[in-house]
C-alpha positions in Angstrom: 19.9 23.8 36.9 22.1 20.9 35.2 21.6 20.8 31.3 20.0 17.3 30.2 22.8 15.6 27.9 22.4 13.9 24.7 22.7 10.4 24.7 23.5 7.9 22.0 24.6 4.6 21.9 27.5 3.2 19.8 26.9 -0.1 18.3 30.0 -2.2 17.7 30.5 -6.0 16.7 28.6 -6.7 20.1 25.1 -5.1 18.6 24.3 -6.8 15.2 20.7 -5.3 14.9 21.5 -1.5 15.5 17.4 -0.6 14.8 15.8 -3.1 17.1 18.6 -2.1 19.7 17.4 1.9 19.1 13.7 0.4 19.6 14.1 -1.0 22.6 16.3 1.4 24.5 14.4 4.8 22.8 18.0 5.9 22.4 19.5 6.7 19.2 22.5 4.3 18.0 25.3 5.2 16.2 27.1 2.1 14.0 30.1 4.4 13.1 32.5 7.2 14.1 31.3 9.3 11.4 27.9 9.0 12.6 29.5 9.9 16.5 30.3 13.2 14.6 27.4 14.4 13.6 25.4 13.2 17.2 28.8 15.9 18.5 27.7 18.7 16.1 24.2 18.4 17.3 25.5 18.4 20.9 27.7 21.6 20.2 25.0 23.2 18.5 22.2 22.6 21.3 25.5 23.4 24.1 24.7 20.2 26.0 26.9 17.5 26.1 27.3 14.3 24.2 27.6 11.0 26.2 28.4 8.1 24.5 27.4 4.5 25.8 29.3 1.6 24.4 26.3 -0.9 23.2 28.3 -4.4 24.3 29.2 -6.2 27.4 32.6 -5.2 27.4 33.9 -8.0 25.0 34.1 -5.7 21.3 36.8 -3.6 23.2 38.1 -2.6 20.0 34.5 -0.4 19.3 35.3 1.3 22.7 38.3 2.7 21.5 37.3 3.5 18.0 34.4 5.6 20.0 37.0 7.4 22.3 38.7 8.2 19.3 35.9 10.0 17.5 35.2 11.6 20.6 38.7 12.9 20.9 38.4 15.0 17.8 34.9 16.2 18.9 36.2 17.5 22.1 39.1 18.9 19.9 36.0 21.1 18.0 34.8 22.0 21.5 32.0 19.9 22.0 31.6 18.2 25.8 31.9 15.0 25.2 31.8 11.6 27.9 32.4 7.9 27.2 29.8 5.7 29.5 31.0 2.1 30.7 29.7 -0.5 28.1 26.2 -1.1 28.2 26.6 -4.1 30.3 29.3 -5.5 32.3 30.7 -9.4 32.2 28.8 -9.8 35.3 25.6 -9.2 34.5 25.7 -11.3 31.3 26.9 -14.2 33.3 24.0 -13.3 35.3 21.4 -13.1 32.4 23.2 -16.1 30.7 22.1 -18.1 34.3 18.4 -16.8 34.1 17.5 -18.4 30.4 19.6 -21.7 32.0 17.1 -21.7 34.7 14.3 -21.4 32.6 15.3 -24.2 29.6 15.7 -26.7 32.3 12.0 -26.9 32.7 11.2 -27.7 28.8 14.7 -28.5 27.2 17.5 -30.7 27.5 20.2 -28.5 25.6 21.0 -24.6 25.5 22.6 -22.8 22.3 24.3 -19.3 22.9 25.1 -18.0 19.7 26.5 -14.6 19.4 28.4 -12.7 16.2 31.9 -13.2 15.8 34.4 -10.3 17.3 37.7 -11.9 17.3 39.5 -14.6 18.8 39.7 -13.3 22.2 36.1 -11.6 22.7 34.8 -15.1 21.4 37.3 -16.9 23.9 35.6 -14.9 26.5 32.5 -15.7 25.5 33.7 -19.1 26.1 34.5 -18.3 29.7 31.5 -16.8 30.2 29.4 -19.4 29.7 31.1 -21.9 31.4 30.5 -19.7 34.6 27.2 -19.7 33.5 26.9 -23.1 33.4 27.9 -24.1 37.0 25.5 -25.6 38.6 23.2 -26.5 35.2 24.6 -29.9 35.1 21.5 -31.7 34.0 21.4 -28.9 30.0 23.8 -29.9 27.7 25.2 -26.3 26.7 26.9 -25.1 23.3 28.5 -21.9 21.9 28.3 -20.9 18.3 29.3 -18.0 16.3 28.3 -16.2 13.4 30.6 -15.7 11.0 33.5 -17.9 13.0 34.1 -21.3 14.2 32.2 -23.3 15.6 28.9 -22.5 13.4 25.9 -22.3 14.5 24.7 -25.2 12.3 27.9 -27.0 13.6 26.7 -26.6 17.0 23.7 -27.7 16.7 24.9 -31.2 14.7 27.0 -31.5 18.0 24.0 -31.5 20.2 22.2 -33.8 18.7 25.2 -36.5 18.3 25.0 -35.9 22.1 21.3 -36.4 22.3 19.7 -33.2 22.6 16.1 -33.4 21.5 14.9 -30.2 22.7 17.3 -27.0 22.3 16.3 -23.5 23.3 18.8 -21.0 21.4 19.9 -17.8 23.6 21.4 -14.7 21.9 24.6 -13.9 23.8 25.1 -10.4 22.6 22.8 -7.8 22.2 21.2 -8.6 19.5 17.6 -8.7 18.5 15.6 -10.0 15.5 12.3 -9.4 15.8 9.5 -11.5 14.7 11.4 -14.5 14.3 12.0 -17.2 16.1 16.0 -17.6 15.6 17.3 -17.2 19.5 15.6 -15.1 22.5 17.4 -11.9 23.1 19.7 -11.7 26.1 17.8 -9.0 27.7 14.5 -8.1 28.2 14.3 -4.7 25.9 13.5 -2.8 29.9 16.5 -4.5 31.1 18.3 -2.6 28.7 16.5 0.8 28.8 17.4 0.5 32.5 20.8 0.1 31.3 21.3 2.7 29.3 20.3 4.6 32.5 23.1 3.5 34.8 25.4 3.6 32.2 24.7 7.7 31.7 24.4 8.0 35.6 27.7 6.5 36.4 29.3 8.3 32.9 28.2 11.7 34.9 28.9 11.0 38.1 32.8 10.2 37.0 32.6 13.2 35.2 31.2 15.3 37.9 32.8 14.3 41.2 36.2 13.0 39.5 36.7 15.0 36.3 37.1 11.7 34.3 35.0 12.5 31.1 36.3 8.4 30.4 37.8 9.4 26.7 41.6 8.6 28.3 40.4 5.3 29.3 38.3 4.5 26.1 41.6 5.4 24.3 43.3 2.3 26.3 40.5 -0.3 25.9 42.2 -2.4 23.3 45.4 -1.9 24.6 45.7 -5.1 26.6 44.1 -7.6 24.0 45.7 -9.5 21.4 48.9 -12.1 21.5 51.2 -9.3 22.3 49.7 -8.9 25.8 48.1 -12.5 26.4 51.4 -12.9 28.6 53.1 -15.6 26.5 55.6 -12.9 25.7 58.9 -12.9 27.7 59.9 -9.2 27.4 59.2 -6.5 30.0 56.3 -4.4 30.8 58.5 -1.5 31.3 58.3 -0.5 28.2 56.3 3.2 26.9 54.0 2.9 24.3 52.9 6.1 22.1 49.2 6.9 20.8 
C-alpha cells in the first residue's frame, strides 16, 4: 500500500498573498526555507515523504532553487524529500492570460496585468507572455505593470487613458489573491489551482517512481541559466565547469 506524502507549497516572489493561496488550494504554504524544515521534520517524524510544489509559473526561478536547497539538507537528515514542477507552467498562464482577454472584450476597452516585481528577467518574461496572450485581441488595448518595479501600476494606468481607455479590467498575472477587494481578479479560479497542486504532486511522484528523479538536482540548476551572464551576449565558451 503506497504511504500518502505530505504536501506543501513554497511561496516565492510569484505568490504575494501566501494565506489566500493556502485557502484556496487546502495545502499548507511555506514562504521560507526555514519553514521547508520544519514541514521535513514533520515528514521524517510521520516516515512519509515531503513533496514540495513550487507556487509560481516558472518565472521566480530563483525560489525553485532556494527550495531545492533546503531540501538538500533535509534529505541530508534523512527525510524523503521531492521537488514538484512549479505550480503552473508558461503555457497555461498564456492560456489563462487569453481567457480574462476573451472575457473584457465584451465590457472593456483596455486590460491591466499587474503582477509583483521578481527581477528584470522574470518581469521581461512576463512581457513575453502577454504579448502571446494578446494575439489575436486586437480590438483591447493591453498594459503590464509591476509592483514594486517599473512601469507602476499607477503609471500604467495614466498610459491607458492617454490612449483612450475608458473601461479597464485589471488581471492579476501571478498568483496572487486579495480577497474582498476589488484591486485585480486572480489569475485562476481557486479550483483551477487545487487541480494544480494535483498534477503537480502526480507528475513529482511519477518522476520519482518510474525514473528515480526525486527533481532536487534539477531544482538546484533552476537559476543557473538566468541573469546577463547567460542571456548569450557573452562571447566566451560554454565549455566551461561550474561548481555548487
Amino acid at each position: 500500500m503506497s504511504v500518502e506524502p505530505s504536501t506543501v507549497l513554497y511561496a516565492g516572489a510569484e505568490a504575494p498573498t501566501p494565506a489566500a493561496l493556502q485557502d484556496a488550494t487546502g495545502v499548507a504554504v511555506a514562504t521560507a526555507p526555514r519553514d521547508l524544515a520544519g514541514h521535513a521534520e514533520r515528514a521524517r517524524a510521520q516516515d512519509v515523504p515531503l513533496v514540495v510544489v513550487p507556487a509560481g509559473t516558472g518565472r521566480a526561478l530563483t525560489s525553485v532553487t532556494q527550495a531545492a536547497q533546503a531540501l538538500r539538507w533535509a534529505q541530508r537528515s534523512g527525510t524523503q524529500v521531492v521537488l514538484a514542477p512549479s505550480l503552473v507552467d508558461a503555457t497555461r498562464a498564456i492560456a489563462e492570460m487569453r481567457r480574462h482577454l476573451r472575457s473584457a472584450a465584451t465590457g472593456y476597452d483596455a486590460v491591466l496585468f499587474r503582477a509583483g516585481t521578481v527581477d528584470p528577467f522574470a518581469d521581461a518574461e512576463l512581457l513575453r507572455r502577454v504579448r502571446l496572450a494578446q494575439q489575436y485581441s486586437e480590438d483591447l488595448l493591453v498594459e503590464v505593470a509591476f509592483e514594486g518595479s517599473w512601469p507602476s501600476v499607477d503609471t500604467a494606468r495614466g498610459r491607458l487613458g492617454l490612449l483612450g481607455a475608458t473601461q479597464v479590467a485589471e488581471v492579476r498575472a501571478d498568483l496572487g489573491v486579495y480577497p474582498g477587494t476589488d484591486a485585480a481578479t486572480p489569475l485562476f479560479r481557486p479550483s483551477s489551482l487545487a487541480t494544480a497542486v494535483q498534477r503537480a504532486v502526480h507528475t513529482a511522484l511519477h518522476r520519482l517512481h518510474d525514473h528515480g528523479d526525486d527533481g532536487v538536482a534539477g531544482g538546484l540548476l533552476a537559476d543557473h541559466a538566468t541573469g546577463f551572464a547567460h542571456s548569450h551576449g557573452h562571447d566566451h565558451s560554454h565549455d566551461h565547469t561550474h561548481t555548487h
